[in-house]
C-alpha positions, 0 to 999 in steps of 0.5 A: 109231053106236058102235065096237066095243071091239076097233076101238081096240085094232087101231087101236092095235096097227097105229099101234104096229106101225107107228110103232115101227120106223118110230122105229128106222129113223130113229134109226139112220140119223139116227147113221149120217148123224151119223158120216159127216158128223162124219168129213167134217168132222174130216178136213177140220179135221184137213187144215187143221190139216196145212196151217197146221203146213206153212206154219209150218215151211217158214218156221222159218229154222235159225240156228247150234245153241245159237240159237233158230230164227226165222221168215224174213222171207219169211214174209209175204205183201203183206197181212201175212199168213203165207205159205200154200201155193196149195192152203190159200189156194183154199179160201178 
């Protein structure tokens, strides 16, 4: 039992008809989601970022001018680490 010769050639027209934009689709919503969730992520880094420079210079004690400034010694938590605001130190 032998094909016909325009068997494959159909076979092969739908497969691409089929595979093709079914291809597109998924490279396109691949690069949406892509985006949205590298976005996600760089505010998230950039929020940290925010946070850490607040904590830093809510600490800078201004002496005299002419003086450099200097981190207050309130600066320090009972582990040794830098004082953070509650809402940085419940994420982690």
């Amino acid at each position: 039992m032998s094909l016909p010769a325009d068997t494959s050639s159909i076979r092969r027209r739908l497969l691409a008809l089929l595979l093709i934009p079914t291809a597109a689709i998924a490279g396109v919503t691949t690069y949406g989601d892509y985006r949205a969730a590298s976005s996600l992520f760089e505010a998230g880094y950039d929020q940290e970022l925010l946070d850490a420079a607040l904590a830093i210079a809510s600490n800078i004690e201004s002496r005299s001018a002419g003086e450099r400034p200097a981190i207050g010694s309130s600066s320090r938590s009972r582990r040794g680490r830098p004082a953070i605001d509650s809402a940085t130190s419940s994420l982690r």
